[in-house]
Each structure stands twice: as structure tokens, then as C-alpha cells.
N, C-alpha and C positions, 0 to 999 in steps of 0.2 A: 573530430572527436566522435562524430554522429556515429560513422562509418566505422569506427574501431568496436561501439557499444556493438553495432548489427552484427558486425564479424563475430564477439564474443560470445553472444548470446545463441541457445538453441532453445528455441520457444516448442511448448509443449502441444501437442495435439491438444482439443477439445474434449475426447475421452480420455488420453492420460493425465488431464488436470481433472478430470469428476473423477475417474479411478481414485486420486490422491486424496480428495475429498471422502467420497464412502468410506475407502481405509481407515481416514481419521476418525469420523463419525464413530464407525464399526468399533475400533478401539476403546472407545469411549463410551461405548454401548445405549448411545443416543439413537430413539428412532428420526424418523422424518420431521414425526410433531412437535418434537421435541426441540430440534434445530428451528422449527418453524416459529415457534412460539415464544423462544429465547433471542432470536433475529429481528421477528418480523415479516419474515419473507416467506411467501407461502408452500405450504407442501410441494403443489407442483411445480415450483420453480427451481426449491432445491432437488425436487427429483431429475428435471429436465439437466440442469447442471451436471448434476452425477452421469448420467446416460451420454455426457457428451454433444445433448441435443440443443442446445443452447450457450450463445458465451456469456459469463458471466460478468458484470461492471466492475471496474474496482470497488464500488463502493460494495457491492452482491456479498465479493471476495471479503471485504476487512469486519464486515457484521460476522460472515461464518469462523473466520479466521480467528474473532476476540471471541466466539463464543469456544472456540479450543485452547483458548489463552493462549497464542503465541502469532506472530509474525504471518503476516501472506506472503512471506518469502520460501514460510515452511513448504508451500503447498507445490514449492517446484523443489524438484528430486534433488540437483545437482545444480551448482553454478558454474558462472565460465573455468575455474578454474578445476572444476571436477572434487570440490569437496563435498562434504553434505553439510543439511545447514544444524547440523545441532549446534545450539546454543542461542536460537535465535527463538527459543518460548519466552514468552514473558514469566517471571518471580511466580506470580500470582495472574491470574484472571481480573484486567483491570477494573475498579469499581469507584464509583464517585465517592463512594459509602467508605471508601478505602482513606482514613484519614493517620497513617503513620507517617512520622517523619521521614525523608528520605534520607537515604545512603548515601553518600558521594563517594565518588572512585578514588582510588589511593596510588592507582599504579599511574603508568602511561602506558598508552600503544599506539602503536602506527598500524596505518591499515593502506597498504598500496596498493596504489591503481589497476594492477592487476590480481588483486587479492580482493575484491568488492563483491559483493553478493548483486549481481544484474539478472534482471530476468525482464521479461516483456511475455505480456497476456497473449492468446491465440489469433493469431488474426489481425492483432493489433499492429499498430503503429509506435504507440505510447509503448515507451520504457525507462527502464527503474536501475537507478543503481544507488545503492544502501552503502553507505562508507561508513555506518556506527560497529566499532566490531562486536557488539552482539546487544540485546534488548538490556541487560542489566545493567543499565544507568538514567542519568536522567533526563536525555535528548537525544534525539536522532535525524539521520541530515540526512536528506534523501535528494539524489542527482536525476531528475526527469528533462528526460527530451521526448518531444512530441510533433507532428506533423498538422499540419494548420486543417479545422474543420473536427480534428480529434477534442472530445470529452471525459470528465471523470463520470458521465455513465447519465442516465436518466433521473437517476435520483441522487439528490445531495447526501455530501456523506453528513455524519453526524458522530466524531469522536469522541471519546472522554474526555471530561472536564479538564482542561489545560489550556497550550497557550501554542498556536502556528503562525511561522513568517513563510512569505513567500517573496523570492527575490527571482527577478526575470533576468537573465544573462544574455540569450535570445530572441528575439520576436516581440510580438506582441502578445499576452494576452490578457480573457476577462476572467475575474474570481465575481462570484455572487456568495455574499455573505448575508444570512436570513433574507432580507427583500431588496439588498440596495445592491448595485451593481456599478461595479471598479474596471475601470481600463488600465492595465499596466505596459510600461513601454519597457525595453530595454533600460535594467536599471533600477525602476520602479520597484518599491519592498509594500508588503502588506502584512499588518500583524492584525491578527485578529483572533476570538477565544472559539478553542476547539470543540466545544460545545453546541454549536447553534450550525444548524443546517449550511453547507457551503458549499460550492460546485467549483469548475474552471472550465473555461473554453479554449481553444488555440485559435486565433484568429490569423494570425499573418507572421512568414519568413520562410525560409527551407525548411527551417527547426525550429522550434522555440523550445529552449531550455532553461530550466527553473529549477533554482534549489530550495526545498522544503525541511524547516526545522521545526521538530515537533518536541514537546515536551507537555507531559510523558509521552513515552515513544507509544504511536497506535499506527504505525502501518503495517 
């Protein structure tokens, strides 16, 4: 399955993922500071970002990516299958402040295996495949495979207030959630609230693959 995701995927250069970035900014008529100060992340990191001259972490990615209200999937052009990804903004710009009841879906859809929005970072190893067919509900399940000694970035991410499992299909690996730290084996589930600082490490196998359910959807 590893080998069909790498076939799929054509990962973006380092300057055409910061191109995609400025555009979005630009759109939006945000300066630097502005990203910076809504983030966290300082000026010159998002500017390095933009320029190409740096890669970004997922975690970099999903702080800039909610402060555009939608999906890090937006910020790659096209998927395997050569669509674009509209559909995949979120409702609203998610907020903890956000206290409406939710919507539940009415329909059904199928979303097949060759129809899944994949993409994989510059450089990287780690890669993503997205089976929710778009942000407008109330979970989203995300397919990661990743190569042992790979992380989700230097710094923990820290989502919107909700609720992540993590189920190891796999390998081995470790989640750090606030101070305490998990070994999962093949198999091994972890639920914990989306809220409070959490990492993941890959420690051991060809691949370790993990499926991640978030609700509300913040990747």
C-alpha cells in the first residue's frame, strides 16, 4: 500500500509550496505580522517558508493553514487524481469561542481509494491521505504512513478544542501528549483531547501506518 501512496503522489517543490502560501496570504491581504501574530510563528520563519528557503513542519503548516480557515491539503494544487481541492475550507475559521450546535450530514458518500486527497511534505517521507470527502462534517480520518526516525516537526501541535484517536496499523510508534509519553505497538489506540500540546515519533518497521480521527476536523 506504501508503494501505491509514493506512486500517487507528486510532492511539491519547496518554493511551489511557499508560492502557494504567499498567494493565499496575498488574497487575504494579510502582511507577514499579521500571520505572525495570529500563528505564532515569527516573521522570519514565515517569510523563509515563502521564499522556499526552509521546510516547513506539519505542525508550521496547520497553525498557517487555520489561520486561512481551511484544510493543509489546500496548500497542495492538485491531487493524485488531478482535482483541485475546493471544498476542503472549513465552514468557518475554527474557534474554541465557537459554541453552535453542530450539523450532522444527511446524505452518504463514498469516497474511493483512488479518489482520496494524498499529498506528502517536500522532502519528506511522511505522507497523508485524507478519505473525509470534504471538511463540512464532524470528523475526519486521516491515512499516515511514515518511515521510522520521522516526526510531526519540533514543535507540538496544539489543535482546536476536541477530541483525537490514534490507531497504529504498522510499526511501532510514540505520541507525547502534554508531559507523558506512550509507546504504541501495532494495534495500540490512543485517544486523547485535541487541545493540549502532542507530538508523534516513528520508531520501528519499514512503515508505520496510522490512522488518525479528529473531530472537529483540524488538519
Amino acid at each position: 500500500m506504501t508503494d501505491q501512496i509514493q506512486q500517487s503522489i507528486k510532492q511539491p517543490s519547496l518554493s511551489e509550496l511557499g508560492g502557494k502560501i504567499r498567494e493565499e496570504r496575498n488574497k487575504r491581504h494579510l502582511t507577514l505580522e499579521a500571520v505572525s501574530n495570529r500563528t505564532g510563528l515569527s516573521r522570519s520563519l514565515i517569510s523563509q517558508v515563502e521564499r522556499g528557503k526552509t521546510e516547513p513542519s506539519i505542525t508550521t503548516l496547520k497553525k498557517i493553514a487555520a489561520t486561512f480557515g481551511f484544510s493543509v491539503v489546500n496548500f497542495f494544487s492538485k491531487n493524485a487524481t488531478g482535482d483541485s481541492n475546493n471544498g476542503w475550507d472549513y465552514p468557518q475559521p475554527p474557534s474554541e469561542k465557537n459554541v453552535a450546535q453542530p450539523e450532522y450530514i444527511k446524505d452518504v458518500q463514498v469516497v474511493r481509494s483512488d479518489r482520496r486527497k494524498r499529498f506528502a511534505l517536500p522532502g519528506s517521507n511522511v505522507m497523508y491521505d485524507l478519505t473525509t470527502p470534504d471538511m463540512n462534517r464532524q470528523m475526519e480520518l486521516l491515512h499516515m504512513v511514515v518511515k521510522p526516525g520521522q516526526t510531526s516537526g519540533d514543535e507540538p501541535m496544539v489543535d482546536f478544542q476536541g477530541e483525537k484517536i490514534g490507531l497504529v496499523l504498522k510499526g511501532v510508534l510514540e505520541v507525547t501528549v502534554s508531559d507523558e509519553v506512550f509507546l504504541l505497538d501495532e494495534g495500540d489506540c490512543i485517544y486523547y483531547p485535541a487541545n493540549v500540546p502532542h507530538s508523534w515519533r516513528a520508531l520501528e518497521g519499514e512503515s508505520i501506518e496510522v490512522i488518525w480521527v479528529l473531530t472537529p476536523p483540524s488538519f
